[in-house]
C-alpha positions in Angstrom: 12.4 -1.6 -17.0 12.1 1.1 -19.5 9.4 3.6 -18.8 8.2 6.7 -19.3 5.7 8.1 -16.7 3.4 10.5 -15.2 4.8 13.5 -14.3 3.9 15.6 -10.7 5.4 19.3 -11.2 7.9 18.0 -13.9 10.4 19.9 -15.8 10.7 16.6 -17.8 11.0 17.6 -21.7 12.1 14.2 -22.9 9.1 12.2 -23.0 10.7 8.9 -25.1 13.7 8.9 -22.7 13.1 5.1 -21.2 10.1 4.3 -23.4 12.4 2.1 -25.2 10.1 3.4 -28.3 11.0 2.4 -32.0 8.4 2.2 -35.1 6.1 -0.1 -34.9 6.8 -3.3 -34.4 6.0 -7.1 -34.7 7.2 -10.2 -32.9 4.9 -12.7 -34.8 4.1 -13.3 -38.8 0.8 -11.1 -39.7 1.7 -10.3 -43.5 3.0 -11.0 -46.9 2.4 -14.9 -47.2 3.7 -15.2 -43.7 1.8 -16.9 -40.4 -1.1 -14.8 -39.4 -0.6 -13.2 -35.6 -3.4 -15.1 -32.6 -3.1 -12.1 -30.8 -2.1 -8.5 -31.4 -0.9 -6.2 -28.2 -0.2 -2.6 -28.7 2.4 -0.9 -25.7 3.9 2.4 -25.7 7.1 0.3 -24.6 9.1 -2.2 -25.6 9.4 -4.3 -22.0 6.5 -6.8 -23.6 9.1 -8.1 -25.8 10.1 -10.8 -23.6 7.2 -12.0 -21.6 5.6 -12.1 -25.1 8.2 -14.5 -26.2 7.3 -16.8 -23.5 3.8 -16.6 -23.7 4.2 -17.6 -27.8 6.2 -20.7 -26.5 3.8 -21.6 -23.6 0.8 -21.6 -25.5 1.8 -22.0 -29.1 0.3 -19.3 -30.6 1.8 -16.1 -32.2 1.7 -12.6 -31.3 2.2 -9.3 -33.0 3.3 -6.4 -31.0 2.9 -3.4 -32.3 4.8 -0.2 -30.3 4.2 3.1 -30.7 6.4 6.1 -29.4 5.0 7.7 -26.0 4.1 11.0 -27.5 1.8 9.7 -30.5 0.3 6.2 -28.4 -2.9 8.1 -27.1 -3.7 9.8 -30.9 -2.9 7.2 -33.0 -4.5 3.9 -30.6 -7.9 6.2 -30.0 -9.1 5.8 -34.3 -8.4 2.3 -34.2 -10.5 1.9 -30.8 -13.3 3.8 -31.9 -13.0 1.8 -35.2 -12.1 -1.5 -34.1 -10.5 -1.6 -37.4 -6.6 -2.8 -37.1 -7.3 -2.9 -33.1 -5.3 -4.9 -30.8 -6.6 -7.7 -28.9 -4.8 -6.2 -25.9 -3.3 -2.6 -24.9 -1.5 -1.0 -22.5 -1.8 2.5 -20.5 0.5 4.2 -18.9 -0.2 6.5 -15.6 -0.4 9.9 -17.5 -3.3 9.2 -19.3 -4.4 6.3 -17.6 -7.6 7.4 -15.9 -8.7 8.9 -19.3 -8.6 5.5 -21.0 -10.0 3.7 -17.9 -13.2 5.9 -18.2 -13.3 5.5 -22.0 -14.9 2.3 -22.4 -12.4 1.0 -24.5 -11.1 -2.0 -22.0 -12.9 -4.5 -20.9 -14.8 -5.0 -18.0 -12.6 -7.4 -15.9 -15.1 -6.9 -12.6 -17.8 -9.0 -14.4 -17.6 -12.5 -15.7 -15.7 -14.8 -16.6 -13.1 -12.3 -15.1 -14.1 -11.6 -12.1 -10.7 -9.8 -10.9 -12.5 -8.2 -7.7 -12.3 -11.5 -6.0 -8.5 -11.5 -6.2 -8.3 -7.8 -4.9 -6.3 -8.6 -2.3 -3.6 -10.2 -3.9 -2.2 -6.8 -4.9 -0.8 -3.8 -3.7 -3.8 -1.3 -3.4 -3.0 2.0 -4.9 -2.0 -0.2 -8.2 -5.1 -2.5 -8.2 -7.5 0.8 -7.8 -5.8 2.8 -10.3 -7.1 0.3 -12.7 -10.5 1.0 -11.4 -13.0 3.2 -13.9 -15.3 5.8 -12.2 -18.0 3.5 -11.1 -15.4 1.5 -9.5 -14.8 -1.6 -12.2 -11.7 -2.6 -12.6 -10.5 -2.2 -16.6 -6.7 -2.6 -16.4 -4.1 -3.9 -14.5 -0.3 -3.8 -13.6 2.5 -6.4 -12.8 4.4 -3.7 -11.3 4.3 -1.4 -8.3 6.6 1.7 -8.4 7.0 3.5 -5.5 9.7 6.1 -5.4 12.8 6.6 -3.2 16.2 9.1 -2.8 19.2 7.1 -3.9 22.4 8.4 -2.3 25.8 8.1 -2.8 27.6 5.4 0.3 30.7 7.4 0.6 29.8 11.2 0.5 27.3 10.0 3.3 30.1 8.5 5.5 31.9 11.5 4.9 29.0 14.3 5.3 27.2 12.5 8.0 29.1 10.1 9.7 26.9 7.5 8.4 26.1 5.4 5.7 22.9 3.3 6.9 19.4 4.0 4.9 17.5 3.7 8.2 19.5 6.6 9.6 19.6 8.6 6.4 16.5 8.1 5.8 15.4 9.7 9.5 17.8 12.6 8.2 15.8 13.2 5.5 12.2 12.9 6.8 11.1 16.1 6.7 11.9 19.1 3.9 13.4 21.2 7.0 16.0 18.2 7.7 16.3 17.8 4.0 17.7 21.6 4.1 19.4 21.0 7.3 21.6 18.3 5.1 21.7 20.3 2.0 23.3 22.7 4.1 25.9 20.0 5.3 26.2 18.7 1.9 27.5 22.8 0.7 29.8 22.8 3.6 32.0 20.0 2.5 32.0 21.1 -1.2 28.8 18.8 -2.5 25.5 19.4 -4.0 22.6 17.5 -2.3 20.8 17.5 -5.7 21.4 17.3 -8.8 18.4 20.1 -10.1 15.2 21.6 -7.9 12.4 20.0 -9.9 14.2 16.6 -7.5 12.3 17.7 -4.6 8.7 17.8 -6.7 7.8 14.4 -6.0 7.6 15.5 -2.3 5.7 18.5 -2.7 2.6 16.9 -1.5 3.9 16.4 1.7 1.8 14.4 4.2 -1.4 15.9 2.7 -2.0 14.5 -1.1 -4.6 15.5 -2.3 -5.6 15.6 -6.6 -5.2 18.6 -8.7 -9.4 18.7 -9.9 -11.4 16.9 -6.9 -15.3 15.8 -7.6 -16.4 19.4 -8.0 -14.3 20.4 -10.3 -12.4 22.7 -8.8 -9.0 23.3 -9.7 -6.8 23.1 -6.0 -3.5 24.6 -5.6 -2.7 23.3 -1.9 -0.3 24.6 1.0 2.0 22.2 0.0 2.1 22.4 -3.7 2.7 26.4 -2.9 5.5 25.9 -0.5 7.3 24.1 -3.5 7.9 27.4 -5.3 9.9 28.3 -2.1 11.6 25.1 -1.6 12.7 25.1 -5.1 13.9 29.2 -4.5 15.9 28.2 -1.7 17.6 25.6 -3.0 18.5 27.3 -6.0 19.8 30.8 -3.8 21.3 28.8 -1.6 23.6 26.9 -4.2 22.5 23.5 -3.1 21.9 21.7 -6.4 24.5 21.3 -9.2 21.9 23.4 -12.1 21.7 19.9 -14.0 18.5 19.6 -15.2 16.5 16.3 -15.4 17.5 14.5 -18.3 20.1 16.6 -19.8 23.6 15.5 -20.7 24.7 17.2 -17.1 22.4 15.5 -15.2 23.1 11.7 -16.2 27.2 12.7 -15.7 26.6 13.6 -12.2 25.4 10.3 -11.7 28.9 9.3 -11.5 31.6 11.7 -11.7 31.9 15.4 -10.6 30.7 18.3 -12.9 31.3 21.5 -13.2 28.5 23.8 -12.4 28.8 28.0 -13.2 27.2 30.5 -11.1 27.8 34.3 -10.5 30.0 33.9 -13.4 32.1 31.5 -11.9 33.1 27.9 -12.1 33.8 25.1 -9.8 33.8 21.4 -9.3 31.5 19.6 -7.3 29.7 16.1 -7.0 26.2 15.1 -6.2 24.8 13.0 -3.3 21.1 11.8 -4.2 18.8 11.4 -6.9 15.3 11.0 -6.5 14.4 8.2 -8.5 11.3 5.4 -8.6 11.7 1.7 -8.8 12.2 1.7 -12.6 15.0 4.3 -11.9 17.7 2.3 -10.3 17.7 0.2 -13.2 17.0 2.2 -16.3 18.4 5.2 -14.9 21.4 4.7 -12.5 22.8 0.9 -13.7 22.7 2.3 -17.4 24.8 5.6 -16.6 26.9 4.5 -13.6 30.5 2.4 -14.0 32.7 4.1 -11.7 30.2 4.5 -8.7 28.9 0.8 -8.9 28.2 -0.1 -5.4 28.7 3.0 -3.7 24.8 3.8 -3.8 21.8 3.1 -1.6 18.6 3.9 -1.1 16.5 5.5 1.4 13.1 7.2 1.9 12.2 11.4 1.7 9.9 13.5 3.2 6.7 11.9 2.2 6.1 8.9 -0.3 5.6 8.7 -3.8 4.9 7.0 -7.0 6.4 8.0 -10.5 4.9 6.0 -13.6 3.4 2.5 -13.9 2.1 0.2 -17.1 -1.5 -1.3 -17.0 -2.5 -3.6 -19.5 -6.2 -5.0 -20.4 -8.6 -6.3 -23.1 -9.7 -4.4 -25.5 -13.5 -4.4 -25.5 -14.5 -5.2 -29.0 -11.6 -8.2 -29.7 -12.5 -11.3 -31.2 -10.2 -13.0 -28.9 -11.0 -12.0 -25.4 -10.3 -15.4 -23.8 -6.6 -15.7 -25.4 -6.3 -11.9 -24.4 -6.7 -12.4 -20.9 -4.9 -15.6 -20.8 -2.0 -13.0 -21.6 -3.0 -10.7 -19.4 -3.3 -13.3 -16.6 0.3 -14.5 -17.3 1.5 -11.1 -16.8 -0.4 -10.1 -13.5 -1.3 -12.9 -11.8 1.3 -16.2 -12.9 3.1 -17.2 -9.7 6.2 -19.2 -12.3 6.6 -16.1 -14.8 6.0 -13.5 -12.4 8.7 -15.1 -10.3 11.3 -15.4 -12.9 10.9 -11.6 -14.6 11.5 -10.2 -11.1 14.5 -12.2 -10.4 15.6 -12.4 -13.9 14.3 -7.7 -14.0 14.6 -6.4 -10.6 11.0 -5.1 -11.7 8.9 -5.0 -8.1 5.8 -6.6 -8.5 2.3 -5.3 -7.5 1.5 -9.1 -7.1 1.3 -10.0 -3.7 1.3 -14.0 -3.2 4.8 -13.4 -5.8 6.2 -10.8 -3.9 5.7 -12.1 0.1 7.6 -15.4 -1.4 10.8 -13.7 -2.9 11.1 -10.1 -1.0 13.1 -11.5 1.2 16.1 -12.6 -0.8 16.9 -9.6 -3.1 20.1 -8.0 -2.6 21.6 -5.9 -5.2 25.2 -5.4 -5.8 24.9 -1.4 -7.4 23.3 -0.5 -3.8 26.1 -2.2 -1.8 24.2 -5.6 -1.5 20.5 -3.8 0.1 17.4 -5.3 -0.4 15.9 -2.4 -2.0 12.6 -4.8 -2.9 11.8 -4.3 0.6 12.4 -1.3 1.1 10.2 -0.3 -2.4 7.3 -2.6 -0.7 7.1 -0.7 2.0 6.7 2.4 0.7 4.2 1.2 -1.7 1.8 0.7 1.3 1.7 4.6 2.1 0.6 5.6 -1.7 -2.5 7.1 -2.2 -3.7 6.0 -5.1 -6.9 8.7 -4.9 -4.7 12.1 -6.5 -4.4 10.5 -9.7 -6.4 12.4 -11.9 -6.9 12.9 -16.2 -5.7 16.3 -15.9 -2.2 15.8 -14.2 -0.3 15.6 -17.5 -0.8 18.9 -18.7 -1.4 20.6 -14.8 1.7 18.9 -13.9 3.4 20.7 -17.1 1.9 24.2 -16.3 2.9 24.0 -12.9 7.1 22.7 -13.5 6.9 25.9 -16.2 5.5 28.2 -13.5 8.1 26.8 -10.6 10.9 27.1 -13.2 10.3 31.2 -14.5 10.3 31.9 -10.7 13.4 30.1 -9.9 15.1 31.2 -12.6 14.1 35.0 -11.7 11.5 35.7 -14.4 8.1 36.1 -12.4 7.4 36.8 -9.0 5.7 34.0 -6.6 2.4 35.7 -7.4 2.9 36.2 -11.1 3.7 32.8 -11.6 1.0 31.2 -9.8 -1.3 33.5 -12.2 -0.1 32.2 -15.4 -0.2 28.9 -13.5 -4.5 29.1 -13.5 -4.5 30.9 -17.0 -3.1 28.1 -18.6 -5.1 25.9 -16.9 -8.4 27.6 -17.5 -7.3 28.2 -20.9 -6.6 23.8 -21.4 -9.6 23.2 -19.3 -12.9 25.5 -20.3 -14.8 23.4 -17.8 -12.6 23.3 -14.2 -13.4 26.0 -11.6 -10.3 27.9 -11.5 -9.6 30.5 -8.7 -9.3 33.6 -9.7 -6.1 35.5 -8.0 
């Protein structure tokens, strides 16, 4: 799966990294004497190219798909919205700006008939079906997929380290941030890094208390947890147990797979990485795509506290002339037992789809983690997401914050100073939150 996706604390600067994203696009005929398109989607990815393909052969219709790069889907699908001129028929959201277009009216109202999706509630993982949900609690969008995060580690640097190999112990190992320093530490002794960068340890910065960024009042919340990250990430980096690859950059996918060499104090040395923290999506856009030498040395185990990274909801748009059609494809790619079955065996995608996923979970083993069932393992993390600290502000809060964690790693602005700018740039985005003043 090729995504790009929300970001919690991210240093992330390459938003069309797994997008898949080209100019627009079209898999049917719409123009210049050629077969007029049945249905037109719009997706900021490219990973409808396939289940569109089937859905043109099982119902004999065409389909144009038009995709649009990450960073201009939200400006240039709003005019034709608003508009309905040139609009698609159906649209997806992804989970940075997801609550904003869930609220905006623009998707259909698939709680009322002849959709009725509320009945069928149960049939996916929660945090995925209530994202979808709009502020008085109808359901706009949906999602095929679930994608709950994990740590992928390297088999043989674990044998070595810690005697052990086994994501069940490792992942005990690892269940708290003082044992995930405890391993670091470990990790140093022998000559490895436990990460690969500090913003890896973001996704656990909400510890066992998540909680949103704005709640109903308004008010902008900087919790315990979210403030112990600044120190996490210090510590890591003064105690030299990352390798100073940043997420994304040329270092950081070579890690993956061989050792690097990392310079500090004006010195150089070898070393290797043992995890990455990575969702669903990861292990296969991510580590497969980078990773030849490796291959089958990995596993994958939980952290501190769960997590989710990205997600693509689809739904109708409001004002199509072709709503039935439109959730005929919808329905095919959230609720159709035969496809649904096939594009996770054929993907490794884990499904938010319940009556799919209790029928197949059971039989995934993949070769790159040494023959695990990781689609287990990714469902049972999925049941500990809460799906309530999703907010429209996290995009750019999540932005400000990964700035303001990065100037006082790197030495730049004190703890305080940089949890200042932090709520200056926030009031200064967002007039009307209630930002503390410090």
């Amino acid at each position: 799966m090729k995504k790009i996706v929300g970001l919690l604390m991210s240093l992330v600067l390459l938003l069309g990294v797994f997008a898949g994203c080209s100019n627009t696009e079209s898999s049917g005929e719409a123009k210049d004497g050629k077969k007029k398109a049945d249905l037109k989607v719009w997706s900021f990815t490219d990973e409808l190219k396939k289940p569109i393909t089937k859905f043109e052969e099982k119902n004999g219709v065409t389909v144009e798909l038009t995709i649009v790069p990450i960073a201009d889907y939200p400006t240039k699908l709003k005019p034709v919205l608003e508009s309905g001129v040139g609009a698609p028929d159906v649209f997806t959201g992804e989970i940075a700006f997801l609550k904003q277009w869930v609220n905006a009216g623009y998707w259909e109202n698939l709680s009322e008939k002849p959709y009725n999706v509320d009945e069928i509630a149960d049939n996916y993982v929660p945090y995925v079906f209530d994202l979808g949900k709009d502020q008085n609690g109808d359901v706009r969008a949906l999602s095929w997929q679930t994608t709950p995060g994990g740590l992928f580690y390297k088999r043989s640097i674990a044998k070595e380290v810690l005697g052990t190999d086994d994501p069940t112990e490792i992942g005990e190992m690892l269940s708290s941030m003082d044992k995930v320093f405890e391993v670091s530490e470990k990790m140093k002794e022998k000559g490895y890094r436990m990460f690969p960068d500090e913003g890896s340890i973001r996704w656990f910065a909400q510890g066992d208390n998540p909680q949103p960024w704005v709640n109903e009042k308004d008010e902008l919340k900087l919790t315990d947890e979210k403030i112990e990250f600044l120190d996490y990430a210090k510590e890591l980096r003064e105690n030299s147990y990352t390798a100073l690859a940043p997420e994304w950059s040329p270092s950081w996918f070579e890690a993956m797979d061989k050792p690097i060499k990392v310079k500090e104090d004006g010195k150089e040395t070898e070393t290797e990485v043992f995890s990455y923290v990575l969702p669903t999506w990861g292990l296969h856009s991510v580590l497969k795509t980078n990773v030849k030498e490796s291959n089958g040395d990995w596993a994958v185990t939980s952290g501190p506290s769960p997590y989710f990274w990205g997600g693509t909801w689809l739904g109708v748009y409001n004002k199509s002339e072709n709503k039935e059609l439109a959730y005929d494809f919808v329905k095919m790619m959230t609720q159709d037992d035969e496809f649904l079955t096939d594009w996770a065996t054929e993907t490794g995608d884990v499904l938010s789809y319940l009556p799919v996923t209790n029928k197949i979970k059971d039989d995934f083993s993949d070769e790159f983690l040494g023959g695990q069932n990781n689609y287990k393992f990714f469902l049972e993390q999925a049941k500990n997401i809460e799906p309530g600290i999703v907010t429209k502000y996290d995009q750019q809060l999540d932005t400000f914050y990964g700035n303001a964690v990065s100037e006082y790693v790197d030495g730049k602005k004190t703890k305080e100073a940089a949890i200042k700018e932090f709520y200056r740039k926030a009031q200064n985005a967002y007039p009307e939150l209630k930002v503390p003043k410090n």
